[in-house]
N, C-alpha and C positions, 0 to 999 in steps of 0.2 A: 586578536582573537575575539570572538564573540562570548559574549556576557550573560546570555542569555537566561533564565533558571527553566528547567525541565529536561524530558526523556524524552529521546526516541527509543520507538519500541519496533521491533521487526519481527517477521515468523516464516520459516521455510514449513514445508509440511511436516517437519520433525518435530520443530522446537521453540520457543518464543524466546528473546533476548532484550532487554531493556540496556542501553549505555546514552552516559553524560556526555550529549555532543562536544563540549567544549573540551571534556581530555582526551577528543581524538589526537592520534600524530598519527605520524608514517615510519616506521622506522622497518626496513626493512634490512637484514645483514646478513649476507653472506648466501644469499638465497631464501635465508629461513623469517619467515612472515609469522610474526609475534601472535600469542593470544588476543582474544578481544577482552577488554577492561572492564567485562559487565555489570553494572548495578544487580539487576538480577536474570533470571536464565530460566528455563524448564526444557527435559526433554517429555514430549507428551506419554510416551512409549513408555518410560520407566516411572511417571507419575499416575498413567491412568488418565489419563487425560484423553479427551477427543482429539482427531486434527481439523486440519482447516474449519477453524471458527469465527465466529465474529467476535469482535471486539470493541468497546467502548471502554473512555475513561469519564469518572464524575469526581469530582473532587478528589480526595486518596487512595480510589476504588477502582479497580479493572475488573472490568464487568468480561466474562467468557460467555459467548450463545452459541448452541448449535455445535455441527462436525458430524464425522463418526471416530469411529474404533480402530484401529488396524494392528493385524495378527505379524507379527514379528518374523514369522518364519514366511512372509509373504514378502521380505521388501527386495528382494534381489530377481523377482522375475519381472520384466522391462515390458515385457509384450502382453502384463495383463496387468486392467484395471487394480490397481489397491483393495487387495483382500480385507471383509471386517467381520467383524463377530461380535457377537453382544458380551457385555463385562458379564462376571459370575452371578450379579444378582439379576438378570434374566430380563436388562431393559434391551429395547429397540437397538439397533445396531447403528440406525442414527442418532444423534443425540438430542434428546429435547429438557435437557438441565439446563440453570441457569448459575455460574459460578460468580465468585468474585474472591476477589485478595485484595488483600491490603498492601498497597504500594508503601507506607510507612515501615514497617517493619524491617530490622536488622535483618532478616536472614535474606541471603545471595539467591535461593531460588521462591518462588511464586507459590504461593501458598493459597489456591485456588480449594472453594469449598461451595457445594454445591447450596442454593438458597431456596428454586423454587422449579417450576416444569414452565417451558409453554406448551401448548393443546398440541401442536403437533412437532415432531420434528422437523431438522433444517440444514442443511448441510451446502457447507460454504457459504452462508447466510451473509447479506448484506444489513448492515446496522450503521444508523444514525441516529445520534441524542436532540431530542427539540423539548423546548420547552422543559427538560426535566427530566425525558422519557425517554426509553429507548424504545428505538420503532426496528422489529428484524421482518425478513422477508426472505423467503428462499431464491435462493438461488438455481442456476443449473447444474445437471446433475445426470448421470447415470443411475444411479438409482428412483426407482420411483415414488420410495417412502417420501423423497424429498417433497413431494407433491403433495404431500396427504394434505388435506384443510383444517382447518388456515394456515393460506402463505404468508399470511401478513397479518403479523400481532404486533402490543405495545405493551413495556412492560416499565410499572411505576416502581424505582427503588426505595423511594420512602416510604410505599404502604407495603412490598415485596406481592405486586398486587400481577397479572398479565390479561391482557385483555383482547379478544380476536377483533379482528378488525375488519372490515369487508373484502371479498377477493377481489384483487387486481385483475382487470381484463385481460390479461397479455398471458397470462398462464394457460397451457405450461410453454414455456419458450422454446426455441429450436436451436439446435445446438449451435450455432452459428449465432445465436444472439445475445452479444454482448452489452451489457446493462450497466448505464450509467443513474447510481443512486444520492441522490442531493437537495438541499434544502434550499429556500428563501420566504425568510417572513414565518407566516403560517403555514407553509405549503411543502408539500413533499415532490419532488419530480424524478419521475424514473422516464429514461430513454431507453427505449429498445431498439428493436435493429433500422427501422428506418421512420418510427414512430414517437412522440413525447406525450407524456402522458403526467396529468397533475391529480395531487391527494392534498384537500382540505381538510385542515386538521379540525375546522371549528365544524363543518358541516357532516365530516367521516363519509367523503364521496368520491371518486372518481370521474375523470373528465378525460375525453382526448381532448389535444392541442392540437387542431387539425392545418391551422398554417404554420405551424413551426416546422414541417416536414422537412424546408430548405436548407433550416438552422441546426438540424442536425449535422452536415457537413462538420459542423466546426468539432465536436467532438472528436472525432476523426483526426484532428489536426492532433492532436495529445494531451497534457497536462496541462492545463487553463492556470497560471500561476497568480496567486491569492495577492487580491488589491486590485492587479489587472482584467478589464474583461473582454480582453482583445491579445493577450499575447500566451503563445502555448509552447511548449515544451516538447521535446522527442529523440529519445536518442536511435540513432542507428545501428548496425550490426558491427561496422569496425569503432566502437565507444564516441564517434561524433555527436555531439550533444548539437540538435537545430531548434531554434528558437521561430517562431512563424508569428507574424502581424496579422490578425483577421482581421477584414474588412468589418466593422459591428452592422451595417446593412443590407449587403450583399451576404456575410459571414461566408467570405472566399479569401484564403492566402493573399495579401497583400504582397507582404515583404517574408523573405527568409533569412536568416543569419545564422551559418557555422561557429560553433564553438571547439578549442580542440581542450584537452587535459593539459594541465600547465606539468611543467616538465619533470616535477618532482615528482607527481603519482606515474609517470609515464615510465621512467625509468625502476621505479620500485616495482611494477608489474613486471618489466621487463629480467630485472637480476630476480624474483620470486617465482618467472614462469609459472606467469598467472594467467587464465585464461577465466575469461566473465559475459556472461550471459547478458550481453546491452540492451537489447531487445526483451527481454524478461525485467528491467529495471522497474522500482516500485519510487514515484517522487511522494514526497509528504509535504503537506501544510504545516507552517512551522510561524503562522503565523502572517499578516500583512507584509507583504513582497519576498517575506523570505521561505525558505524552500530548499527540501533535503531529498537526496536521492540514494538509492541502495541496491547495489548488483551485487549480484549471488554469483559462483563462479567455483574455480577449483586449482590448486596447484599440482605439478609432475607427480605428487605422492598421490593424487586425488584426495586430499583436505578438500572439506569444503571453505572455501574462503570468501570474503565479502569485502566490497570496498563501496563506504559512504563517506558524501561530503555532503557539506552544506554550504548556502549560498544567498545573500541576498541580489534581487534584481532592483535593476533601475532605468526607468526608458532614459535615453538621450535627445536631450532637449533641440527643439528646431532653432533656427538650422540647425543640421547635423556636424557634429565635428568627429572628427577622427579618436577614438578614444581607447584604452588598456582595460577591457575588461580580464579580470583574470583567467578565464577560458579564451584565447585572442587566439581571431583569425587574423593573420598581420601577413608583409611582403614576404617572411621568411618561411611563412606558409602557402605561397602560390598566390597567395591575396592582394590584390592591387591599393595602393595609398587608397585610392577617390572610392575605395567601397563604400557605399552609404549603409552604415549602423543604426541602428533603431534601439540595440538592449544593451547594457551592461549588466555584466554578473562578479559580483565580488567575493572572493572567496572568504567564509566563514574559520570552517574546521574540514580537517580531511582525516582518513584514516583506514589500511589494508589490515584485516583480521584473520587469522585461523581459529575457524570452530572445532577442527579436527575432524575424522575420519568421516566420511557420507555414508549414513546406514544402509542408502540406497539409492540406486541410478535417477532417484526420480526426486531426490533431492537437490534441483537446480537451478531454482527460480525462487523468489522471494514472493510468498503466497500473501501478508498483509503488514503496512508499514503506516505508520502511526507516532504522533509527537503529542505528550501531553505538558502542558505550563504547568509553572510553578510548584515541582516536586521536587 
C-alpha cells in the first residue's frame, strides 16, 4: 500500500469530500457498498455554500472561489438549467466571495468563511496557485453575470489583497469550448477550442501562440500524466482505462495501450449493481508519475456511489518486454503474448463508496478533484 501523506479532495455539484487515499479498501458485502471514510465533507445546500467552485489548497488552507446558489425545491426537474437565487442578505446570485477553512481542525465537516470579494463574479471558475497567488478566471456558463468584468483576477492570501487583471482574448467562449487551464515557469496557458494562448506573469500580457495550433491535438488525447510529456490517459464508456504515447513532434497517437480493472474492483461492482459514469471520470495529480482517478456513479437504490483508485505509472524500458501491470491486457483478455507495452500502472489504493441518496438527477459526474501533500 502506498505511504504517501495527504488528501484527496473531490465535489459533485452537491458536495465536497476530502479521504485519506491510503485507508481506501473495497469491501463490498452482500450487495451493500459501505460508507465513504471521510476526513471531511460538506453538503453545499445545507451550509450555504455556493456550487461549482474553484478551489485551491495553500499550506492548511482551502481556499473556495466562485459558484452560485441553488434553490432546493429546484433539484429534481432534469429538463431545466439549475435554478438560483440570491442568499437573504441580497448578494449576486453568482458568487463573488472568497472563502477558506482550515484543513487542520478536528471537526468532519469544512468550515468555510468568507475572507474577501473579487470584482466580479464567477461561476465554475478555473483556479491555479503560482507563485503564491491564486489566479481565477471564469469559466463557461449559461448565465451571463459569469461574464461580467474582470474574468481574470489574482488574489494574494497573505495580504487578503485581489487584483483584476487584464481580459483574456477568447472571452466569451462558445459553448463548445472546452478550456485547458495550466502553468510553466512564469506563464499561465489557457487552450481553447482550437487555439493556445499564454499570460505572462512578469509583463501582465497576453499573447497568441499562433503555431502551437497543431499541438493542440494532443490535449484531445486526455489526461497528460504528471512526470511524463508524452503519455495520456482516457477511459472509455465500458470503464476501459487507454493509455496513448504522443508523438512530442508530430504530437499524434503513436502507440495505444488498454488497460482493464483488476478483478477485485470488477466483481465488487458487479455484487453492488454499480453502474459509473467512465466518461464523466475526473484523474488528479497526486504528484510525479503518480495519479488518482474518481467516477461518480449510482447503485439499484440510486445512492449515489463513487469508486477511486490510485495508481503509479512507469514507461517500460526498450526493448520492450512483456510485463503485469496491475490494470493487464494479457492472453486471457483476447490479447496476444507479442503485444508491445510502452506503460505500466501499479496499483496504489482502491476503494467503492456510498455517499447516500442523489438529491438530484443531475448529481452524476464528478465536477472538481484534487490531491493536497502533506496533511
Amino acid at each position: 500500500m502506498s505511504k504517501e501523506k495527504g488528501l484527496l479532495f473531490f465535489g459533485t455539484a452537491f458536495r465536497l469530500v476530502a479521504i485519506d487515499p491510503t485507508e481506501m479498501r473495497i469491501v463490498v458485502k452482500d450487495g451493500k457498498v459501505p460508507p465513504i471514510p471521510a476526513r471531511k465533507s460538506v453538503n453545499y445546500l445545507d451550509a450555504g455554500l455556493p456550487h461549482c467552485a474553484g478551489y485551491a489548497v495553500q499550506g492548511s488552507n482551502l481556499y473556495m472561489m466562485g459558484g452560485h446558489w441553488m434553490r432546493k425545491e429546484a433539484l429534481d426537474d432534469p429538463r431545466k438549467i439549475p435554478n438560483v437565487e440570491s442568499p437573504a442578505d441580497g448578494e449576486a446570485v453568482i458568487n463573488s466571495n472568497v472563502y477558506v477553512a482550515d484543513l487542520t481542525t478536528k471537526s468532519m465537516e469544512f468550515e468555510f468563511s468568507a475572507v474577501c470579494k473579487t470584482n466580479a463574479p464567477k461561476n465554475k471558475p478555473k483556479v491555479l496557485e503560482v507563485e503564491s497567488k491564486l489566479y481565477v478566471m471564469s469559466n463557461f456558463s449559461h448565465m451571463p453575470e459569469s461574464y461580467d468584468t474582470p474574468t481574470f483576477e489574482v488574489y494574494d492570501p497573505n495580504t487578503n489583497i485581489v487584483e483584476a487583471l487584464p481580459e483574456p482574448p477568447f472571452f466569451p467562449p462558445a459553448f463548445d469550448d472546452q478550456r485547458w487551464f495550466g502553468t510553466l515557469g512564469e506563464k499561465i496557458f489557457v487552450r481553447t477550442k482550437n487555439l493556445l494562448y499564454c499570460y505572462k506573469l512578469e509583463t501582465k500580457r497576453w499573447s497568441l501562440i499562433p503555431t502551437a495550433t497543431r499541438h493542440i491535438k494532443v490535449f484531445r488525447l486526455g489526461f497528460l500524466v504528471p512526470g511524463f510529456g508524452d503519455v495520456f490517459l482516457k477511459f472509455h464508456n465500458n470503464g476501459v482505462l487507454w493509455a496513448y504515447l504522443a508523438d512530442p513532434i508530430y504530437v499524434m497517437p503513436m502507440e495505444d495501450q488498454e488497460f482493464k480493472l483488476e478483478e477485485e474492483a470488477q466483481k465488487a461492482m458487479i455484487e453492488g449493481k454499480i453502474h459509473l459514469q467512465w466518461d464523466k471520470a475526473k484523474f488528479v495529480r497526486m504528484g510525479k508519475f503518480r495519479v488518482g482517478a474518481v467516477v461518480a456513479g449510482e447503485d439499484m437504490d440510486k445512492n449515489l456511489v463513487v469508486f477511486i483508485f490510485t495508481f503509479v505509472a512507469s514507461k517500460v524500458d526498450w526493448p520492450r518486454s512483456r510485463v503485469d501491470p496491475y490494470l493487464l491486457s494479457d492472453e486471457a483478455n483476447g490479447v496476444p503474448k507479442n503485444t508491445s507495452y510502452f506503460l505500466s500502472l501499479t496499483c496504489l489504493n482502491m476503494g467503492i463508496y456510498n455517499l447516500g441518496p442523489r438529491p438530484s438527477l443531475q448529481e452524476d459526474a464528478i465536477v472538481t478533484a484534487f490531491f493536497a501533500e502533506n496533511l
